[in-house]
N, CA, C and O of each residue as an XYZ file, in Angstrom:
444
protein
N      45.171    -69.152   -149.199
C      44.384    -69.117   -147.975
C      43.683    -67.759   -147.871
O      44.362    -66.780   -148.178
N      42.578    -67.591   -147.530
C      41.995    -66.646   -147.593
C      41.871    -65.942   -146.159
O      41.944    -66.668   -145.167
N      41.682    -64.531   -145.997
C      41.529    -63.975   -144.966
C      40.616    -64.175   -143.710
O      39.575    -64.819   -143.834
N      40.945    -63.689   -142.613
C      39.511    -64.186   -141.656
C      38.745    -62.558   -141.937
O      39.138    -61.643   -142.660
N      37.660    -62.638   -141.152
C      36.492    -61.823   -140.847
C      37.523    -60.421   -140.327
O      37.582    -59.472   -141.108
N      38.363    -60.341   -138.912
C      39.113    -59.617   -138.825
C      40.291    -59.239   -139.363
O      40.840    -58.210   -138.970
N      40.826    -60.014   -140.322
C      41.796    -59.597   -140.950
C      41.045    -58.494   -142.452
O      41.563    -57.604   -143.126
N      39.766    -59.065   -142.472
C      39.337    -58.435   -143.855
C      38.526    -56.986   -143.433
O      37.954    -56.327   -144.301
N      38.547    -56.601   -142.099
C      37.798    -55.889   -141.082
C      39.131    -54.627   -141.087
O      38.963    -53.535   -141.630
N      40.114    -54.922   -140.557
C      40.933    -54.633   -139.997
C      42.011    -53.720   -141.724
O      42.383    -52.547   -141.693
N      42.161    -54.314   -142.491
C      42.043    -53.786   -143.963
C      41.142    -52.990   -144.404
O      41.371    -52.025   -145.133
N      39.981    -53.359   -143.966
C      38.690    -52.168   -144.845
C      38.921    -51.413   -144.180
O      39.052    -50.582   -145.079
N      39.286    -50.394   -142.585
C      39.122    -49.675   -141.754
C      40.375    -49.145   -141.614
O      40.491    -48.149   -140.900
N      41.465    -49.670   -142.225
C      42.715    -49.202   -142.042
C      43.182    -48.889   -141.056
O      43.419    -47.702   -140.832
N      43.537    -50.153   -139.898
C      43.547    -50.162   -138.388
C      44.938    -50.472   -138.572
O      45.390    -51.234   -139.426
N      45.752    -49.655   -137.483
C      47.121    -50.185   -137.483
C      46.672    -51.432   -136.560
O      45.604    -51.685   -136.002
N      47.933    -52.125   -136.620
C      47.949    -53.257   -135.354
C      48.990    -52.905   -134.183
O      48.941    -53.476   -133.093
N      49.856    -52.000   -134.471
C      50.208    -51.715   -133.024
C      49.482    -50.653   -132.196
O      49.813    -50.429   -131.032
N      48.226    -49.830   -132.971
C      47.192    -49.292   -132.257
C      46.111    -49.904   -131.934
O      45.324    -49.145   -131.368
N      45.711    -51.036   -132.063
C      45.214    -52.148   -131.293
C      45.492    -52.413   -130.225
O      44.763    -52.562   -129.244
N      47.279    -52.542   -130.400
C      47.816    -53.408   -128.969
C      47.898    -52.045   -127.816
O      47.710    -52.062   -126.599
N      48.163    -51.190   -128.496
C      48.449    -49.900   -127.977
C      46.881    -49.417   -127.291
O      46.979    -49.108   -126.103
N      45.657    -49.326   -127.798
C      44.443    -49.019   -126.894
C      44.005    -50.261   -125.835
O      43.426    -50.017   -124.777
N      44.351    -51.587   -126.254
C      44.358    -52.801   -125.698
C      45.155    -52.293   -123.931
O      44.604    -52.356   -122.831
N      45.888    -52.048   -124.102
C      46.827    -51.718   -123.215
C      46.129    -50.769   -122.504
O      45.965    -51.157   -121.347
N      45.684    -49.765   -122.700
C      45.648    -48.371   -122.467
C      43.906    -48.800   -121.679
O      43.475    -47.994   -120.854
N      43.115    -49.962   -121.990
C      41.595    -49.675   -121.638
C      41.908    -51.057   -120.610
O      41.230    -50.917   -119.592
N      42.608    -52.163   -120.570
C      43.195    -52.945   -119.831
C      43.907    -52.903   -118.270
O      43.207    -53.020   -117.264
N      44.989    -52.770   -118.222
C      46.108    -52.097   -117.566
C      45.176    -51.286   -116.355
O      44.513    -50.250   -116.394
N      45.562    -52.626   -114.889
C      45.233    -52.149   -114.121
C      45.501    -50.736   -113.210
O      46.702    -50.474   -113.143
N      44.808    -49.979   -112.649
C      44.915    -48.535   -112.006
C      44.242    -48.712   -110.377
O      43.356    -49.420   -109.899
N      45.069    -47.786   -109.896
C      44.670    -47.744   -108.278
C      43.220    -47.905   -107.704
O      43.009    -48.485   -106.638
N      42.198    -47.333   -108.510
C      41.008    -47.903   -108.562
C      40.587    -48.944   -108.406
O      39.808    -49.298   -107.521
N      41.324    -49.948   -109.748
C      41.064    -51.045   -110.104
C      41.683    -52.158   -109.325
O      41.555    -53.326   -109.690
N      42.579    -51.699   -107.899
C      42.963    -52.158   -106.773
C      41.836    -52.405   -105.960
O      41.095    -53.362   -105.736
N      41.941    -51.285   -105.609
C      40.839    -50.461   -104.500
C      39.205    -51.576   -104.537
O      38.612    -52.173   -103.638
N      38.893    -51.410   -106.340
C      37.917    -52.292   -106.203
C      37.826    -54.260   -105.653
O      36.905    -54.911   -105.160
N      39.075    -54.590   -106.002
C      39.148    -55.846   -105.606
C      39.672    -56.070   -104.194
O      39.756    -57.202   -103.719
N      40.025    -54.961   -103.527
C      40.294    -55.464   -102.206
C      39.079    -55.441   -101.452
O      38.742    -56.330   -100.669
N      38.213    -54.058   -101.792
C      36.852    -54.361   -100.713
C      35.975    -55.375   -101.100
O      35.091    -55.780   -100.345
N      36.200    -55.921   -102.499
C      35.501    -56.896   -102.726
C      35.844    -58.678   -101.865
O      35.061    -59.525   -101.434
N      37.196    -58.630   -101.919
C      37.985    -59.445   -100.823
C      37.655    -59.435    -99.175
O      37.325    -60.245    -98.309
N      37.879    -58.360    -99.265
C      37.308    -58.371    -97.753
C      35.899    -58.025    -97.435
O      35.681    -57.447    -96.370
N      35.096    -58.259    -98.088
C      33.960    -58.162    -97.882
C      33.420    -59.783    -98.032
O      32.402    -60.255    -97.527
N      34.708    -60.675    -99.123
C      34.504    -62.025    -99.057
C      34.334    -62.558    -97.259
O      33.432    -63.025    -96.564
N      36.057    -62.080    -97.033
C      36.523    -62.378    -95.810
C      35.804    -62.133    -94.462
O      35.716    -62.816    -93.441
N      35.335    -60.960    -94.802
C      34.307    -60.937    -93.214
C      33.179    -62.053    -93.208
O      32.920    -62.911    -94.052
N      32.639    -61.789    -92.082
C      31.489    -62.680    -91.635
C      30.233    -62.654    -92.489
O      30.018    -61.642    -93.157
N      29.269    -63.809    -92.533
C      28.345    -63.118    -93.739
C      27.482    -62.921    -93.137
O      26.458    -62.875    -93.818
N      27.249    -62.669    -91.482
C      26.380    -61.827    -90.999
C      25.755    -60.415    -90.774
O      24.742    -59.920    -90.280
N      27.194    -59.935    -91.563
C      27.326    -58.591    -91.758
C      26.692    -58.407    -92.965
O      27.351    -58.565    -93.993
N      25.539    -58.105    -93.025
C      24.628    -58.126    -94.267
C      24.154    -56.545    -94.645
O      23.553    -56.079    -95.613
N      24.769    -55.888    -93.293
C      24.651    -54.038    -93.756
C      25.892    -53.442    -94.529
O      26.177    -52.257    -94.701
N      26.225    -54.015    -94.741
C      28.037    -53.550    -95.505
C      27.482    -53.424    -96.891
O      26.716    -54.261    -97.368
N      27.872    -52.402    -97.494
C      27.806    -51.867    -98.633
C      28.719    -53.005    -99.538
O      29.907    -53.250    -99.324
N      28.031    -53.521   -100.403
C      28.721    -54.209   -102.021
C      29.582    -53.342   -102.473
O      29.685    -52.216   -101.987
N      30.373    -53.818   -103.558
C      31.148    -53.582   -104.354
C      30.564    -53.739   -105.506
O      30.724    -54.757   -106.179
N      29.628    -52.492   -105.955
C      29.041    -52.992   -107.821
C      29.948    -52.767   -108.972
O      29.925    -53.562   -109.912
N      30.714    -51.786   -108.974
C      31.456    -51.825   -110.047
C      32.471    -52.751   -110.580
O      32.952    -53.455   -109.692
N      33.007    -52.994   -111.915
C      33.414    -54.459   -112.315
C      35.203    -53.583   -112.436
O      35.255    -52.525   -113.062
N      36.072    -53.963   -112.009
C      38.061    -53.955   -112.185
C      38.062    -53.933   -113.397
O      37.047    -54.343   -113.959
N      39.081    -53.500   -114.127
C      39.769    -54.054   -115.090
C      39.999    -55.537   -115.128
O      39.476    -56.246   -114.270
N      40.545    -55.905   -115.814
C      40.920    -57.455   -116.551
C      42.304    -57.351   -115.823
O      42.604    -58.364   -115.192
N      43.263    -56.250   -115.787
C      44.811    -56.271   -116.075
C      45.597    -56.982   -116.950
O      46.822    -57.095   -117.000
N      44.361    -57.638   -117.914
C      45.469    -58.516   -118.865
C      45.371    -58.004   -120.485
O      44.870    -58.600   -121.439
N      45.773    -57.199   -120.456
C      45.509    -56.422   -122.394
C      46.021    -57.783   -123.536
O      46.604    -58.828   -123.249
N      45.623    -57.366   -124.663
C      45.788    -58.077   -125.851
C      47.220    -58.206   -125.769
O      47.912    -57.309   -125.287
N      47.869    -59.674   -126.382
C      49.026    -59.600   -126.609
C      49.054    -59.702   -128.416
O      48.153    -59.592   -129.248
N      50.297    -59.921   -128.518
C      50.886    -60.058   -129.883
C      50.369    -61.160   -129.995
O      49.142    -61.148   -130.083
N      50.936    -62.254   -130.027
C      50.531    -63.363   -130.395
C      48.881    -63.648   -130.071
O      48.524    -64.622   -130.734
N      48.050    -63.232   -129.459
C      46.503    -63.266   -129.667
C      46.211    -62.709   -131.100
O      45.578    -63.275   -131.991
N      46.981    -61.117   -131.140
C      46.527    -60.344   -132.625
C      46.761    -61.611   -133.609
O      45.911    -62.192   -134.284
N      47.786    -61.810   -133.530
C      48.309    -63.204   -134.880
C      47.402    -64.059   -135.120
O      47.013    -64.182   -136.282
N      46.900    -64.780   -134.180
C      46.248    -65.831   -134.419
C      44.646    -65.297   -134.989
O      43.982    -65.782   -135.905
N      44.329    -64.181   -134.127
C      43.074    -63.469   -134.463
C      42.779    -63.129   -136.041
O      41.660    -63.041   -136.547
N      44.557    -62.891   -136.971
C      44.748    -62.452   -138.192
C      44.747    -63.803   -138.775
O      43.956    -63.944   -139.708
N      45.418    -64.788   -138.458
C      45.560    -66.121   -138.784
C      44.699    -66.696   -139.210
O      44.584    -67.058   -140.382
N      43.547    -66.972   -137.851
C      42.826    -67.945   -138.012
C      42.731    -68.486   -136.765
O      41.617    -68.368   -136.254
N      43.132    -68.754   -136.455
C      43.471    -69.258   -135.088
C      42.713    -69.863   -133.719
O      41.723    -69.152   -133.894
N      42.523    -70.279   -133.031
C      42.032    -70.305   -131.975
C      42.348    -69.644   -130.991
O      43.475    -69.722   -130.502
N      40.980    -68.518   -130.308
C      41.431    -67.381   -129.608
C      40.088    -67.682   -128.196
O      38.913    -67.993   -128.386
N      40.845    -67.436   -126.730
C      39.317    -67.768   -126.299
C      38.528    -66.112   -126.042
O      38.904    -64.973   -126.318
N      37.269    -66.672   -125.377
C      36.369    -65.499   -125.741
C      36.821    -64.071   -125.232
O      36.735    -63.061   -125.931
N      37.326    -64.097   -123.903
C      37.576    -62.771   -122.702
C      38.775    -61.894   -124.356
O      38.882    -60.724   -124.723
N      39.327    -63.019   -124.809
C      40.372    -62.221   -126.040
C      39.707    -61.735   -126.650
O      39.947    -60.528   -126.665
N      38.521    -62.140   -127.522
C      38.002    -62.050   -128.452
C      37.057    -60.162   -127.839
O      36.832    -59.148   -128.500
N      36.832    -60.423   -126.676
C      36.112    -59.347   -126.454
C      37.625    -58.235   -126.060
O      37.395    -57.123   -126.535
N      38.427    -58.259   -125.653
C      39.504    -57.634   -125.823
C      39.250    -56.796   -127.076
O      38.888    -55.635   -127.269
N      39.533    -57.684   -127.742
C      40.322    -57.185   -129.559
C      38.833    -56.639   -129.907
O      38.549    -56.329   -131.064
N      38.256    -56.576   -129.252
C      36.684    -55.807   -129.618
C      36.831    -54.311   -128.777
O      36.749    -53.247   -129.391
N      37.041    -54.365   -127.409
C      37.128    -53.332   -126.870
C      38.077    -52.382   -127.232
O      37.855    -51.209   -126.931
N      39.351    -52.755   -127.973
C      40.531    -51.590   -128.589
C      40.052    -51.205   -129.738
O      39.903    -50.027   -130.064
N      39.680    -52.541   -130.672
C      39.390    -52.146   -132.333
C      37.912    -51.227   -132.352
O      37.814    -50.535   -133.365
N      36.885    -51.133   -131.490
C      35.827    -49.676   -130.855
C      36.472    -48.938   -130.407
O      36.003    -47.887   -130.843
N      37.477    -48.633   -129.651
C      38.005    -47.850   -128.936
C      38.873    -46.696   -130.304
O      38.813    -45.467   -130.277
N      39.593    -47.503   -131.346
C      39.902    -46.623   -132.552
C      38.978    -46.186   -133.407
O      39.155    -45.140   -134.032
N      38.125    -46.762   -133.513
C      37.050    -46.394   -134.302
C      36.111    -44.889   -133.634
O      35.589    -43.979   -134.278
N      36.161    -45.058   -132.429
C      35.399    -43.807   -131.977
C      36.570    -43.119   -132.234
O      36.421    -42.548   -133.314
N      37.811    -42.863   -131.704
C      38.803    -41.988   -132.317
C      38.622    -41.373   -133.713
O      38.509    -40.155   -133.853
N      38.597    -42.208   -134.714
C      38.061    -42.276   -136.460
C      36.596    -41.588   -136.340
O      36.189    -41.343   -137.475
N      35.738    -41.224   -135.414
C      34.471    -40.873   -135.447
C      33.591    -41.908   -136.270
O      33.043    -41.462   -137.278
N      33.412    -43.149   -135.968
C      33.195    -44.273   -137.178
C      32.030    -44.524   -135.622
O      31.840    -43.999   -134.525
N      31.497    -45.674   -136.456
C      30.388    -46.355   -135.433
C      30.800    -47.453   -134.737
O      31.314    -48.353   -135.401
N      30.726    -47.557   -133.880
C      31.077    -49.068   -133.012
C      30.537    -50.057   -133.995
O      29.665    -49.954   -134.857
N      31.636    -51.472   -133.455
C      30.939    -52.514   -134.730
C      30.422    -53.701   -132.962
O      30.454    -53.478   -131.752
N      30.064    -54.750   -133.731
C      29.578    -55.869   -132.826
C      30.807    -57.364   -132.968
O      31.746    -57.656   -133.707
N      30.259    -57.852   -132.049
C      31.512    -59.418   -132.032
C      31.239    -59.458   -133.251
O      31.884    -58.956   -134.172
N      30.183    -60.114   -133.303
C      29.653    -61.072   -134.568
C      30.262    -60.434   -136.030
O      30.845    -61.281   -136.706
N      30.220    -59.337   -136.497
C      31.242    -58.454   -137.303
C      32.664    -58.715   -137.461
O      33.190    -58.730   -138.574
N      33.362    -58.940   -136.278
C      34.992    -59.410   -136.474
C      35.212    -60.926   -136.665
O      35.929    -61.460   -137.510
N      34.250    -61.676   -135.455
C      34.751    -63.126   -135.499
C      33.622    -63.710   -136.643
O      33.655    -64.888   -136.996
């Protein structure tokens, strides 16, 4: 059986995989901010929508849901992974690479 795109990615670049799960975590993993932003966004649901002078909420939360193990596997596998993962395992595996001083890569490159 032959390798996928990220498994043959992930070899040429000499990426650990628990520093995957490990920046996964680290760019994921909600913060008081990332509270802060979804409650005024909530209550800005909740009020009236006549209140049309109230300042938005533009900035986007975290996910709070980092890469797991078993996503990496299947990602190495073959597997069926859905997309929000797929951009995950994109946002850690850039995230080491700027560490490495290397160039950001694109989806289309891993999957």
């Amino acid at each position: 059986m032959s390798d996928t795109k990220f498994a043959e990615f992930v070899k040429s670049k000499k990426l650990d995989l628990r520093r995957i799960l490990s920046a996964s975590h680290l760019l994921e993993t909600l913060h008081r901010e990332d509270r802060g932003i979804r409650l005024a966004k909530r209550q800005a649901k909740t009020k009236a929508d006549g209140d049309a002078n109230a300042p938005k909420e533009t900035r986007k939360p975290r996910s709070g849901r980092p890469l797991t193990d078993r996503a990496l596997t299947a990602a190495l596998t073959g597997g069926k992974i859905a997309g929000p993962t797929k951009t995950r395992i994109l946002s850690a595996v850039n995230r080491l690479l700027e560490q490495k001083k290397e160039d950001k890569v694109d989806l289309r490159i891993l999957f």
